[in-house]
MDTraj code that builds the backbone (N, CA, C; nanometers):
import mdtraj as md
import numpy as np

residues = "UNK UNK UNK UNK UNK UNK UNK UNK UNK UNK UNK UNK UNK UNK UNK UNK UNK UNK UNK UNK UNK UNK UNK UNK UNK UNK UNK UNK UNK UNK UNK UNK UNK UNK UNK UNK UNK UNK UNK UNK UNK UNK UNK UNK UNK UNK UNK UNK UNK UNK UNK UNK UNK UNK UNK UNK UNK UNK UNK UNK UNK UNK UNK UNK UNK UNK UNK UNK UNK UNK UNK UNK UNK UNK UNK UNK UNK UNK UNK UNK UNK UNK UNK UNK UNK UNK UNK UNK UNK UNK UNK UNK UNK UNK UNK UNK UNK UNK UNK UNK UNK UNK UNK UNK UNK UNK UNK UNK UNK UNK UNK UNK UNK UNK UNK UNK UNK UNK UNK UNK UNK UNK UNK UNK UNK UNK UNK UNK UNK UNK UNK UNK UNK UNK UNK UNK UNK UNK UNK UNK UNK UNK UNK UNK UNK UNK UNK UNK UNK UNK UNK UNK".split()
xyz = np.array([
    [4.2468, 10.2224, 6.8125],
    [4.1255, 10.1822, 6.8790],
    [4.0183, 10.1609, 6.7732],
    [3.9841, 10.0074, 6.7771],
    [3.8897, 9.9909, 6.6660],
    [3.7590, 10.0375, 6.7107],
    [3.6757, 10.1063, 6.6111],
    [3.4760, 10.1172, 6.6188],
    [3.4184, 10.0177, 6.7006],
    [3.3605, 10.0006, 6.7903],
    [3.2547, 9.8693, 6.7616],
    [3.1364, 9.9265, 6.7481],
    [3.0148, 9.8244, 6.6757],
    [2.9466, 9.8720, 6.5935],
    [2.8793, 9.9285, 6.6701],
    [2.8079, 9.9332, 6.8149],
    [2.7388, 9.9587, 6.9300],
    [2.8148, 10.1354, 6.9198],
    [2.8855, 10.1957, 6.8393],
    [2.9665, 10.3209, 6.8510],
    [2.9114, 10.3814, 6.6977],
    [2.8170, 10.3358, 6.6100],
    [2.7708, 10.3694, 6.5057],
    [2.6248, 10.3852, 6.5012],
    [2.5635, 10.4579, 6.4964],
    [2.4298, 10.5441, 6.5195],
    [2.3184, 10.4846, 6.4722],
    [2.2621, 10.3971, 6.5503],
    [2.1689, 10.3731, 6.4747],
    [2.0579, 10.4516, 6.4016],
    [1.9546, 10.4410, 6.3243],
    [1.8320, 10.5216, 6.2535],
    [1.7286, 10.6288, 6.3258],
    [1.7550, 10.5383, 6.4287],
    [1.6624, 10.6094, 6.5276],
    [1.7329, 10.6597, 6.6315],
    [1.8440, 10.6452, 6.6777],
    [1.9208, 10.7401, 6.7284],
    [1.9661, 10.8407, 6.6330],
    [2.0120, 10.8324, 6.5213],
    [2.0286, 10.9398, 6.4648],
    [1.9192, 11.0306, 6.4177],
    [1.7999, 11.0135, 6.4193],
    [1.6673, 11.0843, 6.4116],
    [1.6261, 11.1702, 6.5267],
    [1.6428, 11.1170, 6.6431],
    [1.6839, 11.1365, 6.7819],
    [1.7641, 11.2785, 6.7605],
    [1.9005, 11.2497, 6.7337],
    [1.9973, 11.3560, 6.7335],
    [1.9478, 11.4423, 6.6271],
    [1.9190, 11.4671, 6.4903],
    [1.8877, 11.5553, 6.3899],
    [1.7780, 11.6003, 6.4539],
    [1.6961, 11.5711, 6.5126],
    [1.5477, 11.6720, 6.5593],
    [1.5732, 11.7589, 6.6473],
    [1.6767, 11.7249, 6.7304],
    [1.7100, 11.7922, 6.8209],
    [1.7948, 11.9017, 6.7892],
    [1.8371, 11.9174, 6.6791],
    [1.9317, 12.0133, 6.6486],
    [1.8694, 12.1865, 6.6662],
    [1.9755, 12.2313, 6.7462],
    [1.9411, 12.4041, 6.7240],
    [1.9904, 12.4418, 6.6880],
    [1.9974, 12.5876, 6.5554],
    [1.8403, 12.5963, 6.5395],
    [1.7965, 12.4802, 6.4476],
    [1.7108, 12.4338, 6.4512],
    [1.6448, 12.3109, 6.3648],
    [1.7163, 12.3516, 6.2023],
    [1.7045, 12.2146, 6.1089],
    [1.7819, 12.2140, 5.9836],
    [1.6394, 12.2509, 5.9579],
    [1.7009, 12.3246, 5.7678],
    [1.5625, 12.3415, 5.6940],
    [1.5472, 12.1694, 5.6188],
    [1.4603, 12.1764, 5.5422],
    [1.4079, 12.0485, 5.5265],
    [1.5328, 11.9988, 5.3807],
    [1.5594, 12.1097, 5.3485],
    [1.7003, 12.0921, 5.2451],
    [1.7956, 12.0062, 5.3322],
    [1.8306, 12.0745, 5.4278],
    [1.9500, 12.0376, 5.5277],
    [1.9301, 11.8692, 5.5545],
    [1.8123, 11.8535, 5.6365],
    [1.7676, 11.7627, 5.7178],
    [1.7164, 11.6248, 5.5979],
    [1.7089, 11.6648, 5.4650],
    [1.7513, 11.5483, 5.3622],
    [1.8567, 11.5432, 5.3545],
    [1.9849, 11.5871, 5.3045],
    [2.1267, 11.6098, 5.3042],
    [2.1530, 11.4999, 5.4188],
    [2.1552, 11.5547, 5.5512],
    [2.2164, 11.4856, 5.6440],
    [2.1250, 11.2751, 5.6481],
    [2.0158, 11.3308, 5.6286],
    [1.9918, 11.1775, 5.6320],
    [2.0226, 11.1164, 5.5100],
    [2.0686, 11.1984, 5.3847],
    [2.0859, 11.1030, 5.2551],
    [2.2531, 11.0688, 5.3279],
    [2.3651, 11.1467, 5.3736],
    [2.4865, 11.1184, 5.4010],
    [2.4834, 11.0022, 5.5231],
    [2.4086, 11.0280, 5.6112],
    [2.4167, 10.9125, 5.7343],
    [2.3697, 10.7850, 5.6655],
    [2.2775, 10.7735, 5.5342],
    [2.2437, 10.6760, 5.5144],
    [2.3389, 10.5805, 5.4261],
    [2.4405, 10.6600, 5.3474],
    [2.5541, 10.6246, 5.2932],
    [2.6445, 10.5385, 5.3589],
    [2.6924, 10.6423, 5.5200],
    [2.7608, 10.5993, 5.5926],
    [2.7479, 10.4773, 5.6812],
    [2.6034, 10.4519, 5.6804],
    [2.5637, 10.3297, 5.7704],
    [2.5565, 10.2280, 5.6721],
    [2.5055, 10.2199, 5.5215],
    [2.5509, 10.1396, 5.4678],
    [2.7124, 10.0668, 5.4298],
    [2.7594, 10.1882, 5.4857],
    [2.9209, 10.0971, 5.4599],
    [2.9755, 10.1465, 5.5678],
    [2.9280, 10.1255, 5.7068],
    [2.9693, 10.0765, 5.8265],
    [3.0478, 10.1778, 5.8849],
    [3.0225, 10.3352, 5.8025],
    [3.1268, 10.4368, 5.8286],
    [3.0560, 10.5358, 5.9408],
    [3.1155, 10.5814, 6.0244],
    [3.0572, 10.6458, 6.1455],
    [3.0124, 10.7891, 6.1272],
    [2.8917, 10.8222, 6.1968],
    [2.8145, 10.9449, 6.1292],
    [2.8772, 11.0155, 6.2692],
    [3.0099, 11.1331, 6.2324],
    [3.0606, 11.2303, 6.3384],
    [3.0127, 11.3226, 6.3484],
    [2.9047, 11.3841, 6.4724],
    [2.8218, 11.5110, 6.4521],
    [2.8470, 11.6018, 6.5059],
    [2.9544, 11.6006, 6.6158],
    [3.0418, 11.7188, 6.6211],
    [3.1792, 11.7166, 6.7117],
    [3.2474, 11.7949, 6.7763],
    [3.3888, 11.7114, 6.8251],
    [3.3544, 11.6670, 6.9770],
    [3.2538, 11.6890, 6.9979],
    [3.2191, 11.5864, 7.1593],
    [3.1994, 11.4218, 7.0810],
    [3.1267, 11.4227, 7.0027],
    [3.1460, 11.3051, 6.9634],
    [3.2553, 11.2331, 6.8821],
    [3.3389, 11.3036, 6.8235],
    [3.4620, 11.2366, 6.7511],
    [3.5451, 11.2317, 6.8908],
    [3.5932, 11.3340, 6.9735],
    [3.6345, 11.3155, 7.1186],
    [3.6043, 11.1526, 7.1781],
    [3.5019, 11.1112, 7.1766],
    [3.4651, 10.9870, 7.2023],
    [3.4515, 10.8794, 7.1680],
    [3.4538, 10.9059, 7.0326],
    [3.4660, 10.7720, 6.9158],
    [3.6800, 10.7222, 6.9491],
    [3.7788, 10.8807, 6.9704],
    [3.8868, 10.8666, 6.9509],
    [3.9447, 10.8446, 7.0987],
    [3.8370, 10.8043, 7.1700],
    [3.8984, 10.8351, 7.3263],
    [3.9689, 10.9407, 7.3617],
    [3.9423, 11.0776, 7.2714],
    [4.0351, 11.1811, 7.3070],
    [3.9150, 11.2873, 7.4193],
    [3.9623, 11.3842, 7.4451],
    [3.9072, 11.5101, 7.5177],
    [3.8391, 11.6034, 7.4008],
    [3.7655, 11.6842, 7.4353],
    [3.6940, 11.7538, 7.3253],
    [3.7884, 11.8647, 7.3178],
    [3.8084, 11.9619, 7.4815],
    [3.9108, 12.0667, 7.4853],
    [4.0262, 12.0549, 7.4114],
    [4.1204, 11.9038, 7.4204],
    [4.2114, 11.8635, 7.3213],
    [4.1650, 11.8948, 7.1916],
    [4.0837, 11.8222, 7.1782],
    [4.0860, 11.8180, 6.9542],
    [4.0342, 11.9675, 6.9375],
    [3.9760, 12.0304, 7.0509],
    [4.0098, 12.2004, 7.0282],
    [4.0879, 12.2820, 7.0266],
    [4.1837, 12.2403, 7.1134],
    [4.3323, 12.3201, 7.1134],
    [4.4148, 12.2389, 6.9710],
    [4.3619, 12.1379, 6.9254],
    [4.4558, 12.0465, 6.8238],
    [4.3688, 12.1558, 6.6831],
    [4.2850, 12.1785, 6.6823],
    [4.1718, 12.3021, 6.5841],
    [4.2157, 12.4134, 6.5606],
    [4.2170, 12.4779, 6.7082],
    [4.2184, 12.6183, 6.7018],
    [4.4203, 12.6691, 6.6984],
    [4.5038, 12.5685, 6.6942],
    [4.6318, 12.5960, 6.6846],
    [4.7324, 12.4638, 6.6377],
    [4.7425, 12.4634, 6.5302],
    [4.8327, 12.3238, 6.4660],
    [4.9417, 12.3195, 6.5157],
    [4.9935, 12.4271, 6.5994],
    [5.1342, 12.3957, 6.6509],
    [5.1054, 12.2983, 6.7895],
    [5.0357, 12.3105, 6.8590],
    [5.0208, 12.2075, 6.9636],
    [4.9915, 12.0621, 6.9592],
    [4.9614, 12.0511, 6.7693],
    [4.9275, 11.9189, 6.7426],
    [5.0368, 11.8631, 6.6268],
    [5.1119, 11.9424, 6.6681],
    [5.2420, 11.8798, 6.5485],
    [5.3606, 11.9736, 6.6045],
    [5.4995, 11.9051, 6.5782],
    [5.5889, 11.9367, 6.5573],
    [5.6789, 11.9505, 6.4926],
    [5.7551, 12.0480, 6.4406],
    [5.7937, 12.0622, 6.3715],
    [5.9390, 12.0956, 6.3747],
    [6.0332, 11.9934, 6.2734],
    [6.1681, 11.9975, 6.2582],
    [6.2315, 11.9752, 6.1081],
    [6.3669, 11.9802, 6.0855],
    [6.3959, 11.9735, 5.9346],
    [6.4950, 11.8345, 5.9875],
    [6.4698, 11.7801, 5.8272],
    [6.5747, 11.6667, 5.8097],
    [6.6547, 11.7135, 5.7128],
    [6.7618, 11.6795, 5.6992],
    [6.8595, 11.6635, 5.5689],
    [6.8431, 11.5905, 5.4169],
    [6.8110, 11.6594, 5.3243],
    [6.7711, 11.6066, 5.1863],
    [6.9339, 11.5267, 5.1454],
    [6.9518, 11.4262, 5.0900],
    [7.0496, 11.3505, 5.0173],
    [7.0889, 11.4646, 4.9188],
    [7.1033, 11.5218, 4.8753],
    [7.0992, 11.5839, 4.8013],
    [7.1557, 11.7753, 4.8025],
    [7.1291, 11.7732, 4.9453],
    [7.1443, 11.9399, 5.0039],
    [7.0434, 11.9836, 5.0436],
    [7.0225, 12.0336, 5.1359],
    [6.9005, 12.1595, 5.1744],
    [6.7977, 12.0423, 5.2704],
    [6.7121, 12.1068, 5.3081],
    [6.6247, 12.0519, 5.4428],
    [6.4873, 11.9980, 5.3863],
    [6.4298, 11.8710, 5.4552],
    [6.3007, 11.8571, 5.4305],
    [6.2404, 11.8709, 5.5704],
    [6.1457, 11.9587, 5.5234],
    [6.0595, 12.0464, 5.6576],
    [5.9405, 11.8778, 5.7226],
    [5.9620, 11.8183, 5.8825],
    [5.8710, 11.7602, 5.9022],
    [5.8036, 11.7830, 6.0106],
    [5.6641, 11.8067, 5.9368],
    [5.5486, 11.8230, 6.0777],
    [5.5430, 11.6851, 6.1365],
    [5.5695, 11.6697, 6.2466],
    [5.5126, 11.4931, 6.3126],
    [5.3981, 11.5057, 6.3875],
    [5.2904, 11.4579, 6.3706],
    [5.1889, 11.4732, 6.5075],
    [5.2341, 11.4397, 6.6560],
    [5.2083, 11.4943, 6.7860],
    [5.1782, 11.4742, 6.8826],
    [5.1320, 11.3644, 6.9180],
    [5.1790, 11.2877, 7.0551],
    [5.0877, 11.1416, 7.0606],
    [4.9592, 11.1452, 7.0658],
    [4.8719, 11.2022, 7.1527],
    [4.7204, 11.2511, 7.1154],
    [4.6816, 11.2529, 6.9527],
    [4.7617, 11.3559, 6.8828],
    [4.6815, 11.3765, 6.7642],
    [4.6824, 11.2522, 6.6640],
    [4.8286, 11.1789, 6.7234],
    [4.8613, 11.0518, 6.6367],
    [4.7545, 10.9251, 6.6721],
    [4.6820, 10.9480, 6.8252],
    [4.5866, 10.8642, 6.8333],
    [4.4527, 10.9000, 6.7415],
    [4.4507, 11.0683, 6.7150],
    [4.2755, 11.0787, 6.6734],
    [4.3401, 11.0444, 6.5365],
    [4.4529, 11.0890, 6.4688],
    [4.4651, 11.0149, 6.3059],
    [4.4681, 10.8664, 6.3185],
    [4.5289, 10.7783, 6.3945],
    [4.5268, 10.6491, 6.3701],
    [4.3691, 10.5565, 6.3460],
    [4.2914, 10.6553, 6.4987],
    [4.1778, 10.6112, 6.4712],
    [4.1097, 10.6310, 6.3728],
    [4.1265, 10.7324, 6.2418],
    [4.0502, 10.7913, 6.1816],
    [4.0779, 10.7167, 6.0441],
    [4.2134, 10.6722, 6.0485],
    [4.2534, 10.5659, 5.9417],
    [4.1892, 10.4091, 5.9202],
    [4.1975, 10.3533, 6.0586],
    [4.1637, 10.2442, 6.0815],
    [4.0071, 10.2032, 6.0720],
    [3.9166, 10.3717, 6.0996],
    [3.7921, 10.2993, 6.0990],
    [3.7112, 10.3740, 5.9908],
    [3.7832, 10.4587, 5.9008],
    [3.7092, 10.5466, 5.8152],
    [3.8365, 10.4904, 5.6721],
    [3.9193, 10.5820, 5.6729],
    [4.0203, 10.5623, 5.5542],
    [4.0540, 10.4112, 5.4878],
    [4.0681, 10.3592, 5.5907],
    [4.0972, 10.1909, 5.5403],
    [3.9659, 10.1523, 5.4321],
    [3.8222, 10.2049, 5.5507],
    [3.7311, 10.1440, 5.4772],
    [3.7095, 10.1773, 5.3418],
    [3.7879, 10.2939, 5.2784],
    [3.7502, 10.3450, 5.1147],
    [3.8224, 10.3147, 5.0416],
    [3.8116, 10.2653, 4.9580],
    [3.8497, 10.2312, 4.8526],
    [3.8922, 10.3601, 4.7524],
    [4.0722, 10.3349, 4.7609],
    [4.1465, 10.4590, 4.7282],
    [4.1759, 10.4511, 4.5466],
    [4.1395, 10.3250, 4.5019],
    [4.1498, 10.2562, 4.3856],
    [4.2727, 10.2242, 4.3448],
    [4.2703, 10.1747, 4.2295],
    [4.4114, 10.0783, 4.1571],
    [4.5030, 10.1378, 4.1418],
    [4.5073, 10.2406, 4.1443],
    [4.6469, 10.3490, 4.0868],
    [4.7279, 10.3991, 4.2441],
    [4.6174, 10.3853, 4.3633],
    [4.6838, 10.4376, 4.4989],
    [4.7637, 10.3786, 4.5590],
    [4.8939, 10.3932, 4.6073],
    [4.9694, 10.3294, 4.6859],
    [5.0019, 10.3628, 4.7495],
    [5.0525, 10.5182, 4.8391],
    [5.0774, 10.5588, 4.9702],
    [4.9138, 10.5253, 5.0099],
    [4.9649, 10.4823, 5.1853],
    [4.9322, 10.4597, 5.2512],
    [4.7976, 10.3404, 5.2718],
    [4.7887, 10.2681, 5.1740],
    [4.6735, 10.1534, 5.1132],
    [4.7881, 10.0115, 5.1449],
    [4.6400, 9.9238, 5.2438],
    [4.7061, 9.8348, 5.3306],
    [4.7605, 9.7627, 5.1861],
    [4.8647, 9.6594, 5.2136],
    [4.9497, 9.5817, 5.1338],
    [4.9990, 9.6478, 4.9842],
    [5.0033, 9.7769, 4.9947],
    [5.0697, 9.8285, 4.8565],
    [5.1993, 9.9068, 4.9342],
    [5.2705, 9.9646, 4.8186],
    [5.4270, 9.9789, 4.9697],
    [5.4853, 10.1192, 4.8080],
    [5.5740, 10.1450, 4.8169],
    [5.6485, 10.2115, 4.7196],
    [5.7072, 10.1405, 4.6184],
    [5.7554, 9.9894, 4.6397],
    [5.7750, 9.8623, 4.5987],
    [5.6552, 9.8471, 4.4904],
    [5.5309, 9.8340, 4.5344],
    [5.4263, 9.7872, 4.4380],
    [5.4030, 9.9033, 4.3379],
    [5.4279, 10.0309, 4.3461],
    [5.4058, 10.1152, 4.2548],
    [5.5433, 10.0945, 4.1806],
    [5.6460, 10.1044, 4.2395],
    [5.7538, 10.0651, 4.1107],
    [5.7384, 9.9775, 4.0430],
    [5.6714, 9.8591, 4.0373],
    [5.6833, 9.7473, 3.9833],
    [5.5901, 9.7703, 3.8779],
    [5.5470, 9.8343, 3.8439],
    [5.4223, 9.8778, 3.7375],
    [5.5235, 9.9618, 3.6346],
    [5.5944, 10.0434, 3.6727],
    [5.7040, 10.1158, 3.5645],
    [5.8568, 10.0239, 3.5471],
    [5.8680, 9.9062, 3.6107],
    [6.0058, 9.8246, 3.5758],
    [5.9663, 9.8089, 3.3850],
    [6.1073, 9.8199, 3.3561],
    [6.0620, 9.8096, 3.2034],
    [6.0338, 9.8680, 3.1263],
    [5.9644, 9.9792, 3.1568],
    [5.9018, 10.0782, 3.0856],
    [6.0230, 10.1510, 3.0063],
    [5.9885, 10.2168, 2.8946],
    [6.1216, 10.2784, 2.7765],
    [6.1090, 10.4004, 2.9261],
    [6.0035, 10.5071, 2.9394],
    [6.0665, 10.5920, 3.0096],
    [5.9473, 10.6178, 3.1132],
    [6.0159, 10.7042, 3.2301],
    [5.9105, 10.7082, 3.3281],
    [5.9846, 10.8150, 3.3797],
    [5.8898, 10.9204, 3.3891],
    [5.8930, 11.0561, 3.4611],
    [5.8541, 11.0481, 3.6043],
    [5.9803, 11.1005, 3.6615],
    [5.9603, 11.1235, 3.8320],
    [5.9572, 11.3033, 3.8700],
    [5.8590, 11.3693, 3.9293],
    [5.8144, 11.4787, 3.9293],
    [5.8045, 11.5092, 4.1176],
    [5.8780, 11.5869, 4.1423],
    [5.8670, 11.6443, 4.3354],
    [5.8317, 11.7566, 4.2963],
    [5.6909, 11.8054, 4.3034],
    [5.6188, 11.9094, 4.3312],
    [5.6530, 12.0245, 4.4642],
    [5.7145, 12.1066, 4.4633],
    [5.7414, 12.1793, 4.5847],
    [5.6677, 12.2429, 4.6815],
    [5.6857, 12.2014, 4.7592],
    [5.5480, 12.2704, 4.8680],
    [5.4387, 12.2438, 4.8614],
    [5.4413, 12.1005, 4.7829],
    [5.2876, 12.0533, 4.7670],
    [5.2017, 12.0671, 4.9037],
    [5.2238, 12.0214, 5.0464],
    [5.1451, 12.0154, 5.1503],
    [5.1514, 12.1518, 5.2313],
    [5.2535, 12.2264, 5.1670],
    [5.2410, 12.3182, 5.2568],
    [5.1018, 12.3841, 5.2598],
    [5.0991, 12.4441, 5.4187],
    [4.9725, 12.5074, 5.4608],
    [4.9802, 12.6726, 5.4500],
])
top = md.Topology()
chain = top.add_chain()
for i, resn in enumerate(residues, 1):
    res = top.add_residue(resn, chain, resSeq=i)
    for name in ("N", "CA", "C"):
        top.add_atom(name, md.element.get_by_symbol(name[0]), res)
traj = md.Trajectory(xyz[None], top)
């Protein structure tokens, strides 16, 4: 589900929302948040101010992305695959819900950043293909599987 821009805060709605905050920000805070919203509206990125509103940006429920918060097992599942090799690779899969609030979160935030020249998981038109093609040739090239890198 794409943003439309009518879903991005304007200046004065977001002035609106920061005044209203309880208990009020100190004046530290209340620069902070308008130097970050002002970032974000310059590059079209959505200012999320708390999960009633990401709930709504993702068409999800708020109670959802709370139970998806307060317990990762209801927002993923989890099974092992078979390594080529021997032994299991552990995979969390998201839930269809949670796979909607990540998709949305890709499409209207992640896409928009610029992951730079060296990134290739998950950066539109680069593949595993385009990072090999940078080491074809090369005298030698070190391949490194970090263990348990994601684990939580």
């Amino acid at each position: 589900m794409k943003m439309t821009k009518d879903q991005i805060l304007t200046e004065d709605q977001f002035k609106v929302f920061i005044s209203s905050m309880e208990p009020p920000l100190s004046e530290e805070e209340y620069e902070s948040q308008c130097s970050s919203f002002k970032k974000l509206k310059r590059n079209e990125l959505p200012y999320i101010f708390n999960i009633d509103n990401l709930a709504e940006l993702t068409g999800s429920s708020p109670a959802q992305l709370r139970v998806f918060i307060s317990d990762k097992r209801k927002a993923y599942s989890s099974f092992k695959l078979p390594k080529k090799r021997g032994g299991f690779r552990k995979i969390d899969a998201p839930s269809k819900k949670m796979k909607i609030v990540q998709r949305w979160i890709l499409d209207n935030i992640l896409y928009k950043l610029d992951a730079g020249k060296y990134a290739h998981g998950f950066v539109p038109n680069r593949s595993i293909a385009t990072n090999a093609s940078v080491h074809v040739g090369q005298e030698l090239v070190l391949g490194i599987d970090i263990k348990d890198f994601f684990q939580a």
